[in-house]
Biopython code that builds the backbone (N, CA, C, O; Angstrom):
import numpy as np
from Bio.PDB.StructureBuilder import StructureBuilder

atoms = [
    (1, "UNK", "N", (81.728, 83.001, 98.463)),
    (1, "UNK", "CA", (83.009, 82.683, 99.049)),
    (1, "UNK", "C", (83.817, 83.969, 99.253)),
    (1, "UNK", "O", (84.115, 84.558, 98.214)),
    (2, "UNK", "N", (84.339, 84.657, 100.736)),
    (2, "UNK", "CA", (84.930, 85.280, 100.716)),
    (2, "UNK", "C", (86.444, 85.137, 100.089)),
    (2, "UNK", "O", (86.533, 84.101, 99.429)),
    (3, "UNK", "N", (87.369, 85.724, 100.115)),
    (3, "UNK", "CA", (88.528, 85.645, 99.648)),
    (3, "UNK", "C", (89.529, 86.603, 101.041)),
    (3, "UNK", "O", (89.028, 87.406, 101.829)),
    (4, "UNK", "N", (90.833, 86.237, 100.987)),
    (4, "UNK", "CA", (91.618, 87.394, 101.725)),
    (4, "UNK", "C", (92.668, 88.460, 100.796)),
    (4, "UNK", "O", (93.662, 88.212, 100.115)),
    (5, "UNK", "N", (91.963, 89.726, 101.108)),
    (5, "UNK", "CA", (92.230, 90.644, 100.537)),
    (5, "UNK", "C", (93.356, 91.688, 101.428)),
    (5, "UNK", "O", (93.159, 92.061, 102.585)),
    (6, "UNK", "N", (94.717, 92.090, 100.475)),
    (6, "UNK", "CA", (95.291, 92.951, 101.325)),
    (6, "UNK", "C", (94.514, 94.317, 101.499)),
    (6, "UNK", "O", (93.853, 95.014, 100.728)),
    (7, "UNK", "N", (94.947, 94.429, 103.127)),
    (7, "UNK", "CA", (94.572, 95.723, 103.663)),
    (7, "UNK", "C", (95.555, 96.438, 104.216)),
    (7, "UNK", "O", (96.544, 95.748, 104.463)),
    (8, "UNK", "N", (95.654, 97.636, 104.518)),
    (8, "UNK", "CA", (96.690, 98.363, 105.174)),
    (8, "UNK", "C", (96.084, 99.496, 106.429)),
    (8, "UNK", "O", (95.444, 100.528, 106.228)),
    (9, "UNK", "N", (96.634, 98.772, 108.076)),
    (9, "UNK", "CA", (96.012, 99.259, 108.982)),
    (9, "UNK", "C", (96.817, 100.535, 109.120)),
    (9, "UNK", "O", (97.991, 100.254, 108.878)),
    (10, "UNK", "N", (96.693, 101.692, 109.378)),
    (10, "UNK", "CA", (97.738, 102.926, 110.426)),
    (10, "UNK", "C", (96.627, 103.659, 111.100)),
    (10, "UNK", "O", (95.405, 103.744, 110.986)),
    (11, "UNK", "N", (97.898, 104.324, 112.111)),
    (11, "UNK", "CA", (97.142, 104.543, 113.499)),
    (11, "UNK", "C", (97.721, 105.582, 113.841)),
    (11, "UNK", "O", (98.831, 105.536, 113.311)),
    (12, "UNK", "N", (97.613, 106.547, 114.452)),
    (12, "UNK", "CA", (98.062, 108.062, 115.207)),
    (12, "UNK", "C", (97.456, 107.817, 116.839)),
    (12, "UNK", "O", (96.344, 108.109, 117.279)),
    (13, "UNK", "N", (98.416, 107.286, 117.417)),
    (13, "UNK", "CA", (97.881, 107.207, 118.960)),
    (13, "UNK", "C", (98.593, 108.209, 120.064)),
    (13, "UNK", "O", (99.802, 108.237, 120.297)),
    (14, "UNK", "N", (97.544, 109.056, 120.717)),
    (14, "UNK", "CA", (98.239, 110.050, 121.235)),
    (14, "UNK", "C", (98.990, 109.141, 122.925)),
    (14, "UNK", "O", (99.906, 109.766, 123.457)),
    (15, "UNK", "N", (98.612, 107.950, 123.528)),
    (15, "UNK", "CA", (99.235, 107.522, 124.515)),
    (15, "UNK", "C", (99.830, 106.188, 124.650)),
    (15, "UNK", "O", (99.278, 105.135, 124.333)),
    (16, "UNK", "N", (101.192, 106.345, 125.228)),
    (16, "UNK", "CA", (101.761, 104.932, 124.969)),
    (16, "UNK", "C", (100.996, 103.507, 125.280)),
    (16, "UNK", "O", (101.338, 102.543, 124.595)),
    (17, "UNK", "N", (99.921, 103.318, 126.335)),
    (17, "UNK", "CA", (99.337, 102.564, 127.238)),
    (17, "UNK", "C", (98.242, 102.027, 125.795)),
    (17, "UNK", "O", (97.973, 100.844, 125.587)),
    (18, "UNK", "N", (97.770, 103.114, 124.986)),
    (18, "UNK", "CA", (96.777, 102.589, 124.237)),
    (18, "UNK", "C", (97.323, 102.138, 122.764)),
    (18, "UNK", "O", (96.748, 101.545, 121.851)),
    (19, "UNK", "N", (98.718, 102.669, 122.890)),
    (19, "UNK", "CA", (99.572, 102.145, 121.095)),
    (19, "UNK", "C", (99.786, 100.775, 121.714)),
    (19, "UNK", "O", (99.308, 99.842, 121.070)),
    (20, "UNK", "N", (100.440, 100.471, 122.889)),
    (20, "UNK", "CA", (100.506, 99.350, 123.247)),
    (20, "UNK", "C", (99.654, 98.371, 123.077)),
    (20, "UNK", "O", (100.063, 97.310, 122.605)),
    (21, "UNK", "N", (98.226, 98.546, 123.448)),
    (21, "UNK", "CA", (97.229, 97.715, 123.286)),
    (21, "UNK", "C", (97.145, 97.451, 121.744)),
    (21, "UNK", "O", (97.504, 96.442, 121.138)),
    (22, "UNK", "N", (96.544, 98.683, 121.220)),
    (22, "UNK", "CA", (96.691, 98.315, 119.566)),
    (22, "UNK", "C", (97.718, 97.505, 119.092)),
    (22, "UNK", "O", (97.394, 96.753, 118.172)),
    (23, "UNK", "N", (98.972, 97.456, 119.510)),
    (23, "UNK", "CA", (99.869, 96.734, 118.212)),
    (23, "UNK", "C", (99.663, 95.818, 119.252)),
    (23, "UNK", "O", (98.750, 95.291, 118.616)),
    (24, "UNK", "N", (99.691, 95.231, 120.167)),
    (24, "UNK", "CA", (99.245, 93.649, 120.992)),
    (24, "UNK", "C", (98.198, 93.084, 119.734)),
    (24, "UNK", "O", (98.538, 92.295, 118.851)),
    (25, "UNK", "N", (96.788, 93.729, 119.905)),
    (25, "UNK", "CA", (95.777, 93.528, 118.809)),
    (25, "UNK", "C", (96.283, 92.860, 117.234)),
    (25, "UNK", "O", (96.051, 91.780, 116.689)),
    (26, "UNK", "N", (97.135, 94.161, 116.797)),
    (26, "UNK", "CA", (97.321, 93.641, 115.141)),
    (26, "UNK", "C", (98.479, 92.612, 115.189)),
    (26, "UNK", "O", (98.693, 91.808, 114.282)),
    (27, "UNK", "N", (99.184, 92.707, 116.291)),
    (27, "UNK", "CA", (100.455, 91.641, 116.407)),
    (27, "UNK", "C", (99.841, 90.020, 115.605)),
    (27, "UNK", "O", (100.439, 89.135, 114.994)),
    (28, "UNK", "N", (98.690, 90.173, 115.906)),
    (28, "UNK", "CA", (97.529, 88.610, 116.189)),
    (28, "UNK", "C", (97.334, 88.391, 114.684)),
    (28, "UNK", "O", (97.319, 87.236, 114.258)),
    (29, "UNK", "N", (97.185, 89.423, 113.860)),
    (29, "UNK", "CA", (96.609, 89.615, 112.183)),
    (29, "UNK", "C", (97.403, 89.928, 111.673)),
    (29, "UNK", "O", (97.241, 89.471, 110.542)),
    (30, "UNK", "N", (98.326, 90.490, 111.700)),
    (30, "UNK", "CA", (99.689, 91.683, 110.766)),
    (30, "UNK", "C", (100.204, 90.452, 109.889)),
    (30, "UNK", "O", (100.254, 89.390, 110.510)),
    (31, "UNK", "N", (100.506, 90.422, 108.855)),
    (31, "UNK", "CA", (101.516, 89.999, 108.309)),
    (31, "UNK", "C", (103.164, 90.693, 108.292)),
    (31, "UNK", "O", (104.257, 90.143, 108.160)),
    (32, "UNK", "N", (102.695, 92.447, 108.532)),
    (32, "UNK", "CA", (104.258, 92.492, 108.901)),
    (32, "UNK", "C", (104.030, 93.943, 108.730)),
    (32, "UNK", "O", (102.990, 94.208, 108.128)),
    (33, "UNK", "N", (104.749, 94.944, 109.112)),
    (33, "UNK", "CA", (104.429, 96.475, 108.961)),
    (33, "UNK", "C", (105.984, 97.201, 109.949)),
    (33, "UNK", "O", (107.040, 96.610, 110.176)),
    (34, "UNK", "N", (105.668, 98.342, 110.275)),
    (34, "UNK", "CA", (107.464, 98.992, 111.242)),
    (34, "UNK", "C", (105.850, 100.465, 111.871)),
    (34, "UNK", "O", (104.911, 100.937, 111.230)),
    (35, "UNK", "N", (106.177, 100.615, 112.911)),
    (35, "UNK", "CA", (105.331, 101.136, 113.788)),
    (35, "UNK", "C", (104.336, 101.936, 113.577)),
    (35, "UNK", "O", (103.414, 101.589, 114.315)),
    (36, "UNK", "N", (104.134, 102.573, 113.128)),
    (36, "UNK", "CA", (101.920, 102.704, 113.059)),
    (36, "UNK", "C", (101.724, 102.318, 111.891)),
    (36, "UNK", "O", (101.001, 103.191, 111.411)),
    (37, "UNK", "N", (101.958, 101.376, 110.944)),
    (37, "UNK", "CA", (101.491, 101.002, 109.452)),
    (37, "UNK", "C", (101.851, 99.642, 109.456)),
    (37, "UNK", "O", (102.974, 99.209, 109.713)),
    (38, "UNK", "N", (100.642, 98.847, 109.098)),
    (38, "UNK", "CA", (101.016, 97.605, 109.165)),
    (38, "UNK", "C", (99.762, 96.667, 107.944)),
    (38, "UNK", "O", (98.560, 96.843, 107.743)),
    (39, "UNK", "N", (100.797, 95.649, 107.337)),
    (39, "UNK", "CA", (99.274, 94.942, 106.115)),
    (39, "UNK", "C", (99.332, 93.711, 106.566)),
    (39, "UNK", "O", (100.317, 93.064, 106.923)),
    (40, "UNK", "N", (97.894, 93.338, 106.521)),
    (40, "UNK", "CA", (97.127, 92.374, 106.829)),
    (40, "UNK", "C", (96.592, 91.855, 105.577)),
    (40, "UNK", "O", (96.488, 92.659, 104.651)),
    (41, "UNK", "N", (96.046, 90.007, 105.292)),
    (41, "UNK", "CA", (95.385, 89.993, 104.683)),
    (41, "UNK", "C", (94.437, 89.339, 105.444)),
    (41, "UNK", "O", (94.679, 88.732, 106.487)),
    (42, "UNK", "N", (93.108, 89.494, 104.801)),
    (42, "UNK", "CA", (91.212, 89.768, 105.390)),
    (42, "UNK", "C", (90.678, 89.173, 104.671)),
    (42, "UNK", "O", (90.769, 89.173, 103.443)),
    (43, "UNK", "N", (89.945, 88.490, 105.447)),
    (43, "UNK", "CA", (87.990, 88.549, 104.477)),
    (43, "UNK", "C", (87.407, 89.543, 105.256)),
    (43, "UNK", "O", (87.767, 89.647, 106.429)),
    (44, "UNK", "N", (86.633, 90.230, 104.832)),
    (44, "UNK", "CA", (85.460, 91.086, 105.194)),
    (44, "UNK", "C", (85.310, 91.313, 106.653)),
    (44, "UNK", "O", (85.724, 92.218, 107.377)),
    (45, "UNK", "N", (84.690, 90.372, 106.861)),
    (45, "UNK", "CA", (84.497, 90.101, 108.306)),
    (45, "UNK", "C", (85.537, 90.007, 109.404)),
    (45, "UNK", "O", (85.384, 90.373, 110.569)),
    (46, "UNK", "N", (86.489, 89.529, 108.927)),
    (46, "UNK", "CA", (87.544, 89.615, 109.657)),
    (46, "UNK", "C", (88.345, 91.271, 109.903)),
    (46, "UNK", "O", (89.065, 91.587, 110.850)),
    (47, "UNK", "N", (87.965, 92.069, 108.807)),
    (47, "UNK", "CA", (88.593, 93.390, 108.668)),
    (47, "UNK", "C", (87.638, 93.993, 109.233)),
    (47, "UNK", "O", (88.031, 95.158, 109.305)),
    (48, "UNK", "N", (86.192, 93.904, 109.874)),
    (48, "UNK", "CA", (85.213, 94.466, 110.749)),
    (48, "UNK", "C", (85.324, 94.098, 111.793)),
    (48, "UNK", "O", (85.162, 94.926, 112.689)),
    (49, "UNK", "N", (85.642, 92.729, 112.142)),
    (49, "UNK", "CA", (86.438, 92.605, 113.808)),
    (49, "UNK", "C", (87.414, 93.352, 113.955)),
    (49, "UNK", "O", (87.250, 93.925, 115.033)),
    (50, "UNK", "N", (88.448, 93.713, 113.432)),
    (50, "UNK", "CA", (89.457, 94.018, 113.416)),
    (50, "UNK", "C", (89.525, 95.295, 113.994)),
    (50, "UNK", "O", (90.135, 95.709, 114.980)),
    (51, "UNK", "N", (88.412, 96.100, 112.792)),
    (51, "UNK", "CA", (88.187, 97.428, 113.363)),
    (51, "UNK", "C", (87.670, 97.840, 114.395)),
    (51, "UNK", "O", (87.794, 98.927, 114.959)),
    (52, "UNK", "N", (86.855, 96.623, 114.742)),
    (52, "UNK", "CA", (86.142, 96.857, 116.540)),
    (52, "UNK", "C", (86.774, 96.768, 117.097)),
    (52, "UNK", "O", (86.646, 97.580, 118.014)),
    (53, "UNK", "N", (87.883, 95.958, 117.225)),
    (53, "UNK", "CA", (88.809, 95.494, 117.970)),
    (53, "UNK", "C", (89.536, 96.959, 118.668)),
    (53, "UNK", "O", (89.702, 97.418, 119.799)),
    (54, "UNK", "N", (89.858, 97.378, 117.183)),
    (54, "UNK", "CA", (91.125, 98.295, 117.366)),
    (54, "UNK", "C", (90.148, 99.823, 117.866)),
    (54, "UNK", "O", (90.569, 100.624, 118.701)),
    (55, "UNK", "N", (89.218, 99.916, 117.362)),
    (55, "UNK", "CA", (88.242, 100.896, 117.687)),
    (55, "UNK", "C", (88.259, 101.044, 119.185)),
    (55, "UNK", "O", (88.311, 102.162, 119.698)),
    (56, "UNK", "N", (88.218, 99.977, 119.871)),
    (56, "UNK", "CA", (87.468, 99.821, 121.541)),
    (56, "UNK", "C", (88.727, 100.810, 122.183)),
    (56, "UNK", "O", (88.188, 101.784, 122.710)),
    (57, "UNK", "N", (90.226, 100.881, 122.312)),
    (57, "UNK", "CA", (90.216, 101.395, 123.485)),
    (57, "UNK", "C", (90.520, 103.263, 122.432)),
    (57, "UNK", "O", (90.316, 104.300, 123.064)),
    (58, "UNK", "N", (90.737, 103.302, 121.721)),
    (58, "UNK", "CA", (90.812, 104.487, 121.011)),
    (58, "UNK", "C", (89.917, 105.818, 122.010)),
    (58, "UNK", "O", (88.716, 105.843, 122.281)),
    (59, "UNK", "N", (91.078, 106.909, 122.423)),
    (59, "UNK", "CA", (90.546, 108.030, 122.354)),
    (59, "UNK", "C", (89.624, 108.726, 121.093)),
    (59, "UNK", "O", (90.314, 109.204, 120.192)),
    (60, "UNK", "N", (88.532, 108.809, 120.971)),
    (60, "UNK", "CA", (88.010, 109.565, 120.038)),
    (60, "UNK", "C", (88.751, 110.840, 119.335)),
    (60, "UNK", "O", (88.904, 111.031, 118.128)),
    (61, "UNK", "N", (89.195, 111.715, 120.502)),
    (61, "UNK", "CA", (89.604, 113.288, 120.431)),
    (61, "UNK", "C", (90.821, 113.207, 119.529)),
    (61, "UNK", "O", (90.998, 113.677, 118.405)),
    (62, "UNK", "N", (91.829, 112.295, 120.525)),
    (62, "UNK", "CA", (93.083, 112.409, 119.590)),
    (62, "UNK", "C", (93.415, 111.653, 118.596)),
    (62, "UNK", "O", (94.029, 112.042, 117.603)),
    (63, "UNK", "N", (93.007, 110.469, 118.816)),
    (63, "UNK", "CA", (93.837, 109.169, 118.085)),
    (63, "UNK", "C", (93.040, 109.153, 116.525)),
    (63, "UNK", "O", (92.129, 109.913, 116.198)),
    (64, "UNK", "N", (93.587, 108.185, 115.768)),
    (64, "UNK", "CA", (93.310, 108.624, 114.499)),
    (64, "UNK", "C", (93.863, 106.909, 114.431)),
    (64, "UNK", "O", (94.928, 106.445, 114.836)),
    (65, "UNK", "N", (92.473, 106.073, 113.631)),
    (65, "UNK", "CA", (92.689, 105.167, 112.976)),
    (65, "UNK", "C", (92.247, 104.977, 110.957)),
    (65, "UNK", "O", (91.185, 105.356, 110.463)),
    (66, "UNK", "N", (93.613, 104.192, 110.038)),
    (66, "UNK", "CA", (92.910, 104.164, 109.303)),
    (66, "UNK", "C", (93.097, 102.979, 108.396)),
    (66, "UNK", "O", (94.241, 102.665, 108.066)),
    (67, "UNK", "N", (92.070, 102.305, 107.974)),
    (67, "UNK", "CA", (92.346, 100.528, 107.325)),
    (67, "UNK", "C", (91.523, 101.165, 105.674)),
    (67, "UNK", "O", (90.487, 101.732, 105.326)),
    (68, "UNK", "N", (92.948, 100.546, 104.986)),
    (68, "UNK", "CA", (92.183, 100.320, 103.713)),
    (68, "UNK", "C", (92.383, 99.601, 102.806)),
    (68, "UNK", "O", (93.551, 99.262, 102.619)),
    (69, "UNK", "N", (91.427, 99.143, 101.986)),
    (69, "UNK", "CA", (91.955, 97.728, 100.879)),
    (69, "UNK", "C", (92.796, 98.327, 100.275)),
    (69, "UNK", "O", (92.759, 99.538, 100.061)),
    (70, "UNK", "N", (93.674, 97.559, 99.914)),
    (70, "UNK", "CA", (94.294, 97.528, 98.314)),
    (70, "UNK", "C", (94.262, 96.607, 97.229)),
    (70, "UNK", "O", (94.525, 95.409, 97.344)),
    (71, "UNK", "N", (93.967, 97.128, 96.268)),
    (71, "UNK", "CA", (93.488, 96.684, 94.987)),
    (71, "UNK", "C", (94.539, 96.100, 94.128)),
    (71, "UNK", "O", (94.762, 96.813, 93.149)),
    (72, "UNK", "N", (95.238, 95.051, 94.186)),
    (72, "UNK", "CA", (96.202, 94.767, 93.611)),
    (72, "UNK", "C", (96.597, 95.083, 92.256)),
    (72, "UNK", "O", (97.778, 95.393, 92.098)),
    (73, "UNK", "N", (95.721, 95.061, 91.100)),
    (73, "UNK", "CA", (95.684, 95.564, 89.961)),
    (73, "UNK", "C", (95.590, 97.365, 89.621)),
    (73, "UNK", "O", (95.602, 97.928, 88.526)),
    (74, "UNK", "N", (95.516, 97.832, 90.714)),
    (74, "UNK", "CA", (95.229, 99.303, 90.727)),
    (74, "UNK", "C", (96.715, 100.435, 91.244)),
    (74, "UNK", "O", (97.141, 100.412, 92.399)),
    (75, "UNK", "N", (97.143, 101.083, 90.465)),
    (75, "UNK", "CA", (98.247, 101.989, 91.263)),
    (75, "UNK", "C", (97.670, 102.749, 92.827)),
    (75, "UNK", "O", (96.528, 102.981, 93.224)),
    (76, "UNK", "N", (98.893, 102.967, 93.392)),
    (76, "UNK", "CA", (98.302, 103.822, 94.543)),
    (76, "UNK", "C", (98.961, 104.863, 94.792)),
    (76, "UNK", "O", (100.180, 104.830, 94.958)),
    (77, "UNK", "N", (98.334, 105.823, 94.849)),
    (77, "UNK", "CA", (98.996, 107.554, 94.652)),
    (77, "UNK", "C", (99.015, 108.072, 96.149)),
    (77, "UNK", "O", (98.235, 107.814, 97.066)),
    (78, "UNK", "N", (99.785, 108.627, 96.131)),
    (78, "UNK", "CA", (100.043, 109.629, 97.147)),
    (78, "UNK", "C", (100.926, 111.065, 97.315)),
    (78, "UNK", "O", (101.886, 111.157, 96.550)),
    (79, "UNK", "N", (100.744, 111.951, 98.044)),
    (79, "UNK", "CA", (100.976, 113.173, 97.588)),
    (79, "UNK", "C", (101.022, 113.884, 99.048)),
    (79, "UNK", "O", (99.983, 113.643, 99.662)),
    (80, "UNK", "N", (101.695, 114.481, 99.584)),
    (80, "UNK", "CA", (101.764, 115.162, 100.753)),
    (80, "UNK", "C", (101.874, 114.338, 102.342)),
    (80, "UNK", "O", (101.756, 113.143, 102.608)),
    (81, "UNK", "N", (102.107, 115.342, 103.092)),
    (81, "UNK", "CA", (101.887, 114.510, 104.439)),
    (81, "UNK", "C", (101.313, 114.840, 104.983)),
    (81, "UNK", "O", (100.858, 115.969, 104.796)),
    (82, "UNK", "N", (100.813, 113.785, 106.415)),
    (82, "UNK", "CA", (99.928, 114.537, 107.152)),
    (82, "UNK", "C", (98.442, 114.080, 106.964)),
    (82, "UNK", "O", (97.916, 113.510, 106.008)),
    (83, "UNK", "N", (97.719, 114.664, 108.624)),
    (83, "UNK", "CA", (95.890, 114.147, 107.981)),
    (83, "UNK", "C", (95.303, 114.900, 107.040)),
    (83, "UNK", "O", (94.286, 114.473, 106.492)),
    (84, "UNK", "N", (96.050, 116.622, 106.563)),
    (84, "UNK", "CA", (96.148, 117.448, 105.638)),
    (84, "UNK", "C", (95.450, 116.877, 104.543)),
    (84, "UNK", "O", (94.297, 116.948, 104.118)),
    (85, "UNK", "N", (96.714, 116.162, 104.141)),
    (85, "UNK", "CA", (96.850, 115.493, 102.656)),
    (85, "UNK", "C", (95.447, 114.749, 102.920)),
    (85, "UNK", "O", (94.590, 115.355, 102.277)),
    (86, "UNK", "N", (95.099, 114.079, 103.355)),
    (86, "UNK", "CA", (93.660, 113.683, 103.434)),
    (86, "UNK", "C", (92.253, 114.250, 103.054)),
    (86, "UNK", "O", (91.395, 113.989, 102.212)),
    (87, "UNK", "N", (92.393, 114.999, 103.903)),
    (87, "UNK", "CA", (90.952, 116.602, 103.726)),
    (87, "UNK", "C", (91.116, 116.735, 102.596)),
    (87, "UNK", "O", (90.331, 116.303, 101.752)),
    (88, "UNK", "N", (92.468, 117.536, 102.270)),
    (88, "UNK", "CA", (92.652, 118.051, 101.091)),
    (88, "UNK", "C", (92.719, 117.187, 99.776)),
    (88, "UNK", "O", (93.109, 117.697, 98.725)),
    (89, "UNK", "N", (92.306, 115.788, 99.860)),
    (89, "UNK", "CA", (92.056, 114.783, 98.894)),
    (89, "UNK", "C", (93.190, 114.642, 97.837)),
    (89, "UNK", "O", (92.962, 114.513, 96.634)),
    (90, "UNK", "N", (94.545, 114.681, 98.443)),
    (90, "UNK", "CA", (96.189, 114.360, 97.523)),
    (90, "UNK", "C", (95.929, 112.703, 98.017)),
    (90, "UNK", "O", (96.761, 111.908, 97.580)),
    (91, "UNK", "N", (95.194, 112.329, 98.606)),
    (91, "UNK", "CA", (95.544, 110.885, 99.085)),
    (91, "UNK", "C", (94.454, 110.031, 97.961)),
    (91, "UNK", "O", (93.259, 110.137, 97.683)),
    (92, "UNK", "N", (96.000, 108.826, 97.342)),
    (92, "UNK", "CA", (94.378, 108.696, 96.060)),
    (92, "UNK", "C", (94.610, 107.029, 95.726)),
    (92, "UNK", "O", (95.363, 106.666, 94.823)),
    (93, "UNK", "N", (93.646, 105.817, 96.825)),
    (93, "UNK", "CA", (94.261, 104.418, 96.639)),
    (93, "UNK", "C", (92.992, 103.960, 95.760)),
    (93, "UNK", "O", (91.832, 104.362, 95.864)),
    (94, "UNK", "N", (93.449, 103.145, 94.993)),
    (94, "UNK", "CA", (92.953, 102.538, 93.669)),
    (94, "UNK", "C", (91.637, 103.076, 93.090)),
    (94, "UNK", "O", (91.198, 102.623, 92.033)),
]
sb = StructureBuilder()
sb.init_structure("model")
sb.init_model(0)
sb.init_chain("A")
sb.init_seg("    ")
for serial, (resi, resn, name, xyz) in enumerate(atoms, 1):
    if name == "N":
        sb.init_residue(resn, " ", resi, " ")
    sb.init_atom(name, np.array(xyz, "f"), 0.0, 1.0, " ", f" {name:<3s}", serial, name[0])
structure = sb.get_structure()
């Protein structure tokens, strides 16, 4: 039995025509978010459509998508800004 698990979608879209499309997309799933960050709750499968979904019109070069569970019982750390903070592994969820 799957279950629905919170997730948290954000997005870096370099053109208005394709942010548009995306938040049309999560408008459909969001439970509620304020402009490129938005949580959803998922089963599995539904968070792999999701990502195809949102995947399809995405520039590769610029745009930047990123979905991740959250662990309700688990703190979630964070540390810097930026895709920086990423590489540089300050970004730290459950």
């Amino acid at each position: 039995m799957s279950i629905h698990r919170p997730i948290v979608v954000a997005y870096d879209i370099s053109k208005n025509k394709i942010r548009a499309k995306i938040y049309k997309i999560l408008k459909e799933w969001r439970l509620g978010g304020q402009k490129s960050v938005h949580e959803c709750r998922l089963k599995m499968r539904q968070a792999e459509e999701l990502f195809l979904q949102l995947s399809e019109p995405l520039d590769k070069k610029t745009d930047r998508l990123l979905m991740v569970w959250l662990e309700t019982h688990r703190p979630v750390l964070y540390r810097g800004i930026g895709k920086n903070s990423i590489s540089r592994k300050l970004w730290h969820v459950g």
